[in-house]
Kinemage of the C-alpha trace (Angstrom):
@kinemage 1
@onewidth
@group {chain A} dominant
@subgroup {mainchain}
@vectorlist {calphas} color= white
{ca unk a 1} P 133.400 133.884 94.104
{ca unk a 2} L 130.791 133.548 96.667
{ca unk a 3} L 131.772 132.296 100.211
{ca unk a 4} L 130.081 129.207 102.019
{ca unk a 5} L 128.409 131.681 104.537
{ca unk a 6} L 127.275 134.005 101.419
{ca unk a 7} L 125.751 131.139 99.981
{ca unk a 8} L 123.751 129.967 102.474
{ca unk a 9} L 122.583 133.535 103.191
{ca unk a 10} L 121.030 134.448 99.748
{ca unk a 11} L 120.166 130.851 99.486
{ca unk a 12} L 118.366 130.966 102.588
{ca unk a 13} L 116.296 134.185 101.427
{ca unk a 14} L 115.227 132.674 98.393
{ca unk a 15} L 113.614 129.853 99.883
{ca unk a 16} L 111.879 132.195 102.644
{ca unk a 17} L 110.566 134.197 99.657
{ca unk a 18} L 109.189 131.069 97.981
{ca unk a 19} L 107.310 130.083 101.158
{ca unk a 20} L 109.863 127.349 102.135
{ca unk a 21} L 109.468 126.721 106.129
{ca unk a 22} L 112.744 126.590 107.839
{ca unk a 23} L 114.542 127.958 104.762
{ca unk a 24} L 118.058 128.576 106.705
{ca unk a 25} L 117.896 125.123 108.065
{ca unk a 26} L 117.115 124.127 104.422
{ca unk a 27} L 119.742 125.963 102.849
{ca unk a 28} L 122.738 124.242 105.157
{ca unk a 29} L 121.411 120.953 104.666
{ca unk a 30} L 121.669 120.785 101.052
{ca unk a 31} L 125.019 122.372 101.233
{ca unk a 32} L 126.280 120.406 103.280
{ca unk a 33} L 124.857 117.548 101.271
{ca unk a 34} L 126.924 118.506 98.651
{ca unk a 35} L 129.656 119.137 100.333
{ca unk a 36} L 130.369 115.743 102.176
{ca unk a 37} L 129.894 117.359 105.966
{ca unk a 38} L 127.842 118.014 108.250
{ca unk a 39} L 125.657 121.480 109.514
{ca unk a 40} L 128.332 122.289 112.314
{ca unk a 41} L 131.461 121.906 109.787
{ca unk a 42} L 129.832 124.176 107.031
{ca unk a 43} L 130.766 127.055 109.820
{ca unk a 44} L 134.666 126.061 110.730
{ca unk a 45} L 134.811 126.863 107.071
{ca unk a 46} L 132.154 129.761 106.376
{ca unk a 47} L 134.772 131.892 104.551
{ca unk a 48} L 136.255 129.197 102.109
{ca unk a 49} L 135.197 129.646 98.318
{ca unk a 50} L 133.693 126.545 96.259
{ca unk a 51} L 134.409 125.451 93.282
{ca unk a 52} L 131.801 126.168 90.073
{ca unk a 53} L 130.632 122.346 90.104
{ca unk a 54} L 129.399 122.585 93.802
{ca unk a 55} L 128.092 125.927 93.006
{ca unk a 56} L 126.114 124.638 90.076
{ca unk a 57} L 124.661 121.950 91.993
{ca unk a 58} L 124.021 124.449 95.012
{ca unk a 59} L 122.020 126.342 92.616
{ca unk a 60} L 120.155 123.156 91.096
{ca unk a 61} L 119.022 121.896 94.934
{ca unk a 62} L 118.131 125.310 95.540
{ca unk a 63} L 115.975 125.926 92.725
{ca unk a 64} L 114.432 122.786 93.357
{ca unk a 65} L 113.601 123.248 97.129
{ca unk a 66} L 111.977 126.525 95.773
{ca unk a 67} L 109.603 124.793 93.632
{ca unk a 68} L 108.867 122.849 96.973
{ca unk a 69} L 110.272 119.851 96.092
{ca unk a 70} L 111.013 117.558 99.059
{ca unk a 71} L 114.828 118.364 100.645
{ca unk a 72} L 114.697 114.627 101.034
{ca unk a 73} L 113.927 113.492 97.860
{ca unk a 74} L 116.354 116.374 96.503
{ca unk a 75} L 119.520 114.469 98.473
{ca unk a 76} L 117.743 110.942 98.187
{ca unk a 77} L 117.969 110.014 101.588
{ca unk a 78} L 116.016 110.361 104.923
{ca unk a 79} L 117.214 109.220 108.877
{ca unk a 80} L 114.295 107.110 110.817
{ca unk a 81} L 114.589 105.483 113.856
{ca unk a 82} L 118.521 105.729 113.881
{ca unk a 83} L 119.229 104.114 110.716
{ca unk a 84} L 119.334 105.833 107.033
{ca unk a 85} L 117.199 104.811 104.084
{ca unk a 86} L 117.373 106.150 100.270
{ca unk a 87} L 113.650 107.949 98.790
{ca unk a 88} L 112.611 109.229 96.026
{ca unk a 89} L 108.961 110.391 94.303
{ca unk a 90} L 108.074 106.678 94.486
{ca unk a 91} L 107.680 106.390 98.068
{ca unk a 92} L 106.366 108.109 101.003
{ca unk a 93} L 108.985 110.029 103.107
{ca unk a 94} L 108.894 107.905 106.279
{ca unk a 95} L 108.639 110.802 108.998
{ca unk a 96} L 109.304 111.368 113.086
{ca unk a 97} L 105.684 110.133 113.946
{ca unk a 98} L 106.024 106.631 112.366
{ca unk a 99} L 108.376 106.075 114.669
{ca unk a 100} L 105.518 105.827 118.019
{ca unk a 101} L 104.069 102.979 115.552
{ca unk a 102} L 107.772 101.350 116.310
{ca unk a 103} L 108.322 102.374 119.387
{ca unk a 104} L 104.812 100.647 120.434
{ca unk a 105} L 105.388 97.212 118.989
{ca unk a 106} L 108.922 96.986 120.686
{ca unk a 107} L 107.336 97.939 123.732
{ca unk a 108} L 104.338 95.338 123.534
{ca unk a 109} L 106.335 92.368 121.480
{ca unk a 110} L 109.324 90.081 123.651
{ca unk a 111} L 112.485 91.205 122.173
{ca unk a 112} L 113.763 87.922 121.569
{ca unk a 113} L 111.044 85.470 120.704
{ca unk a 114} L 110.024 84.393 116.625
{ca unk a 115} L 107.976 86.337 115.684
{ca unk a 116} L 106.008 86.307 111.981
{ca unk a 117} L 104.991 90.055 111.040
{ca unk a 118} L 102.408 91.346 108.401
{ca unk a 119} L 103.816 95.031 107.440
{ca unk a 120} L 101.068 96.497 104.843
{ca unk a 121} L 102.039 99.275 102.886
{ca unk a 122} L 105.691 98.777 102.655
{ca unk a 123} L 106.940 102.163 100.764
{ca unk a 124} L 110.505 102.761 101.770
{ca unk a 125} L 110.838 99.445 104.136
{ca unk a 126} L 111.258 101.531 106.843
{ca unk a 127} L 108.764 100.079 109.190
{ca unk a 128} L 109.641 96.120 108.065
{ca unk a 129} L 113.793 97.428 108.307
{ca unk a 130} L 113.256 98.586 111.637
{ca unk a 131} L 111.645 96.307 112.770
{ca unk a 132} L 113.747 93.657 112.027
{ca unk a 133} L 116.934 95.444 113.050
{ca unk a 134} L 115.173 95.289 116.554
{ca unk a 135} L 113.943 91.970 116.487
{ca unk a 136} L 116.362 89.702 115.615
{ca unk a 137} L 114.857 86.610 115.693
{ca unk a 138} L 111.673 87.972 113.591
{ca unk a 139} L 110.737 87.263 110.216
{ca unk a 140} L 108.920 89.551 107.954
{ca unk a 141} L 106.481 89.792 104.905
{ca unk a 142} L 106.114 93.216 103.814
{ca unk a 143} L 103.240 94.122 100.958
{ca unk a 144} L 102.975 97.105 99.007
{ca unk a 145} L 101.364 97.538 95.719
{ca unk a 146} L 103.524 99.564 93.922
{ca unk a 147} L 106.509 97.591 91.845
{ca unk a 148} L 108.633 100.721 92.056
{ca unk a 149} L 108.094 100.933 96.030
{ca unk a 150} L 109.334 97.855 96.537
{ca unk a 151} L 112.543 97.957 94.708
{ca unk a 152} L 113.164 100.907 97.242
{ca unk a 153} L 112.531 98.440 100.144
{ca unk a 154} L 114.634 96.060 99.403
{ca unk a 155} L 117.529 98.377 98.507
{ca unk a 156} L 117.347 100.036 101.530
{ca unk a 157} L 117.088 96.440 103.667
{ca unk a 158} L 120.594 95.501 101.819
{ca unk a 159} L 121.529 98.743 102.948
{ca unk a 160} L 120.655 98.025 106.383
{ca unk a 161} L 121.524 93.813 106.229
{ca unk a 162} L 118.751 92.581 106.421
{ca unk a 163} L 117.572 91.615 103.457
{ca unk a 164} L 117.402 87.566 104.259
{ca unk a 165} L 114.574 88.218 107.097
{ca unk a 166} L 112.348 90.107 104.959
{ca unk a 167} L 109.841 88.689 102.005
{ca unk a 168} L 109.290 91.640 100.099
{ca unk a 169} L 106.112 91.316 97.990
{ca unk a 170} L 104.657 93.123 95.522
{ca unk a 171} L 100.736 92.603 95.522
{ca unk a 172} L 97.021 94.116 96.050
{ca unk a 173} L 96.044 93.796 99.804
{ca unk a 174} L 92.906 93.592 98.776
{ca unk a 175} L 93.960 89.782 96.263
{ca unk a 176} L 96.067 88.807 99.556
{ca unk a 177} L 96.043 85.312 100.647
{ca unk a 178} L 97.972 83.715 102.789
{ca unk a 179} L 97.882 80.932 105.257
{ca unk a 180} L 95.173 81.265 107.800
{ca unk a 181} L 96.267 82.023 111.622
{ca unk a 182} L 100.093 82.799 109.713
{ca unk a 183} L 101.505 86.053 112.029
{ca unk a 184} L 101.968 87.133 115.601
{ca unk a 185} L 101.384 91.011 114.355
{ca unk a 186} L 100.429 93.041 111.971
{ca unk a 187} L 101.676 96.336 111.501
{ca unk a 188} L 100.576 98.849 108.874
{ca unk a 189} L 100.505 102.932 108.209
{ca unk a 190} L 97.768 103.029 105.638
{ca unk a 191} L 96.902 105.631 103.751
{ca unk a 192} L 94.955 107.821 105.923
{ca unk a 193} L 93.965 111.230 104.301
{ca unk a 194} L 90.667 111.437 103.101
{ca unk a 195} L 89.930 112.804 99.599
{ca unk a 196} L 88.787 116.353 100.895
{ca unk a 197} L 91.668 116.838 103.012
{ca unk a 198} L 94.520 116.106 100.429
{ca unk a 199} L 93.487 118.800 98.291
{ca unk a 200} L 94.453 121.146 100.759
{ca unk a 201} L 97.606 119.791 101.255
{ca unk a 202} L 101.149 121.735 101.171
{ca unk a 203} L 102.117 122.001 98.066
{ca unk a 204} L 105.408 119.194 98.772
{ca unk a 205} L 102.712 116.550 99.616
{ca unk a 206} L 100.333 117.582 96.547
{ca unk a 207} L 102.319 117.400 94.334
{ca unk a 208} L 105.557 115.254 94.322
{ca unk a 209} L 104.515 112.830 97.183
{ca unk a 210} L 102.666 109.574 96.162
{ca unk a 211} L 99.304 110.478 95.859
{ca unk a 212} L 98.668 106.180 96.598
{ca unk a 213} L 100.283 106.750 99.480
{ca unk a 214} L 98.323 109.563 101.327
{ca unk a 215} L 94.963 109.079 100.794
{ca unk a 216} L 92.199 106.156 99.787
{ca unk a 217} L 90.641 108.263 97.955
{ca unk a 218} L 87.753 108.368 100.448
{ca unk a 219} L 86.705 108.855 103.991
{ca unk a 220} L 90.523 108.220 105.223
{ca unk a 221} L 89.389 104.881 106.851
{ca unk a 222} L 88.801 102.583 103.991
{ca unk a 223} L 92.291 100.413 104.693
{ca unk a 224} L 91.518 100.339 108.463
{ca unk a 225} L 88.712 98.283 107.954
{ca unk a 226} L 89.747 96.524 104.930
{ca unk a 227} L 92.893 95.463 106.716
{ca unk a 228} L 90.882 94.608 110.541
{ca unk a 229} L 88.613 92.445 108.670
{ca unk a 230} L 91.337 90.262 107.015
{ca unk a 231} L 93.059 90.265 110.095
{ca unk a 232} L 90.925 87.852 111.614
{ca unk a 233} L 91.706 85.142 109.502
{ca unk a 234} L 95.689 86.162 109.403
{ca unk a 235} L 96.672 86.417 112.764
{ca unk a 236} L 97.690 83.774 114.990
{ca unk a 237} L 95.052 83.397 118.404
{ca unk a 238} L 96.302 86.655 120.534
{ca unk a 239} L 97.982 87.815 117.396
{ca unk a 240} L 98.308 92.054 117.824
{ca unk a 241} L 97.390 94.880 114.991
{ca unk a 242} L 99.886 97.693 115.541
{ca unk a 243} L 97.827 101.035 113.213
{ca unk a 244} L 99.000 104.451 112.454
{ca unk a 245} L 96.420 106.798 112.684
{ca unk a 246} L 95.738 110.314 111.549
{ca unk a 247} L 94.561 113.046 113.612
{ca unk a 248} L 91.198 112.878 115.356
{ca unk a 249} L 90.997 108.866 113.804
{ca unk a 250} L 91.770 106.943 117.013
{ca unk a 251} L 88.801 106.753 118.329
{ca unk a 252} L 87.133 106.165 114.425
{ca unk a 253} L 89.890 102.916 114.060
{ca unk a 254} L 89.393 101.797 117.810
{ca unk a 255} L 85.608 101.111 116.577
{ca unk a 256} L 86.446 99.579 113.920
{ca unk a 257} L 88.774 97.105 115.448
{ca unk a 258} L 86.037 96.596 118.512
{ca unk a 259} L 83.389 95.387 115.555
{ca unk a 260} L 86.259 92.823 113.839
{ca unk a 261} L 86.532 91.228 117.515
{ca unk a 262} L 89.621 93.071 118.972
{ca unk a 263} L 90.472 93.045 121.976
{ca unk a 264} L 92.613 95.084 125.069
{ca unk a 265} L 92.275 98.190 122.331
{ca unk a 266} L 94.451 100.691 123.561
{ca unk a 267} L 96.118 104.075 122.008
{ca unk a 268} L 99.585 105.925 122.161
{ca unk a 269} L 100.352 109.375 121.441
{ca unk a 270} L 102.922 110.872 119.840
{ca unk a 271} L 105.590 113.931 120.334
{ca unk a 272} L 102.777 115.863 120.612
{ca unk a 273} L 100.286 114.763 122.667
{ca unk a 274} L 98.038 113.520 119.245
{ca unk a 275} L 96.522 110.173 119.713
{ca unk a 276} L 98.841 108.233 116.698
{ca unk a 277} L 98.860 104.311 117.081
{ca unk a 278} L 96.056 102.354 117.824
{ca unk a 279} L 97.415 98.826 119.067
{ca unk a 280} L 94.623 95.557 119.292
{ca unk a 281} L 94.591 92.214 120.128
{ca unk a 282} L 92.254 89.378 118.016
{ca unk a 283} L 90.270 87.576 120.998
């Protein structure tokens, strides 16, 4: 009977050998996963013995992770921006960067004021959630095309209460009409990866992320333009455009938002120093 510590060790070397980054890290999570605790408590009790079921499912999680399937979409659920949201291979796994895109519209938006918000590209509701767990006097429509995405979002704005401030739509950008001079922002992180790039993807993007998702199947900029030039008729008079971008596409998205009659353009970076949200204002 193998220990907890044991485990985790030969677990841990089996992911390194199947190219797994972080595979110790990776290994403790999905124990701990299965065993109801967290990372630190795994070690107050590195020499207690499991029983076969958790060892079975051990060994299923591991052998999963070694085929490079996502360790989020292997325990179903992700953390982002302090609250906690269920994924699986039908939505995008909302990551630590996103999070400048929310940070930027709290900073730039009165905390307390109504405010009507576009969110395009919905996937897990994690943008449209957060945002409306930080403004509480907001309401929300939130778009995405896929049927299956969208279930996702609104299970995970139950899970997070509020599901009565968000509308939740399941619809083509592109075939979207609403109400002219409808929203105060508009917030979206479209897909961004252009055709060439995704192919050289790692292999847990390639091939069990949503392709839909990722890229546009072009030059990476399609959606940025798409969505600026609907904008205009959308947003209220001063109404703001809060973007995502992907590396080296600030300055490509600034442009574009300069030639759809934007306004006080301006760009934040993220952890890193990489230029990530582009923020405009209609004039």
């Amino acid at each position: 009977m193998y220990s907890i510590l044991e485990l985790i060790e030969r677990s841990a070397d089996y992911l390194k050998s199947k190219g797994v980054e972080s595979p110790r890290l990776n290994a403790e999570l999905l124990l701990a996963n299965i065993l109801n605790c967290n990372r630190m408590e795994l070690y107050l009790k590195y020499d207690q013995p499991l029983k076969d079921l958790e060892i079975n499912k051990y060994r299923e999680f591991i052998s999963r992770r070694g085929k490079r399937e996502p360790l989020q979409y292997i325990i179903g659920k992700v953390e982002f921006y302090g609250l906690n949201f269920i994924v699986n291979e039908n939505v995008l796994i909302p990551r630590q960067e996103t999070e400048i895109l929310i940070d930027t519209v709290l900073l730039q938006t009165e905390k307390n004021k109504n405010t009507k918000i576009l969110d395009i590209g919905t996937g897990s509701g994690n943008i449209p959630i957060s945002l409306a767990k930080n403004f509480p006097h907001s309401e929300i429509d939130s778009i995405d095309i896929s049927n299956d995405a969208i279930e996702i979002a609104k299970q995970n704005a139950k899970i997070n209460s509020v599901e009565d401030r968000i509308n939740f739509i399941v619809n083509d950008f592109r075939n979207f009409n609403y109400l002219k001079n409808q929203y105060d922002l508009i917030v979206s992180n479209p897909p961004y990866i252009n055709l060439r790039e995704y192919n050289l993807l790692e292999k847990e993007l390639l091939e069990f992320e949503p392709k839909i998702a990722l890229t546009d199947f072009n030059d990476g900029l399609s959606f940025y333009k798409m969505i600026s030039q609907k904008a205009k008729l959308l947003l209220k008079p001063k109404g703001k455009i809060f973007y995502e971008v992907g590396i080296s596409q600030a300055e490509s998205v600034k442009n574009i938002l300069k030639e759809n009659n934007f306004i006080n353009i301006m760009i934040a970076k993220d952890y890193l120093g990489i230029d990530r949200v582009v923020v405009g204002e209609l004039n």
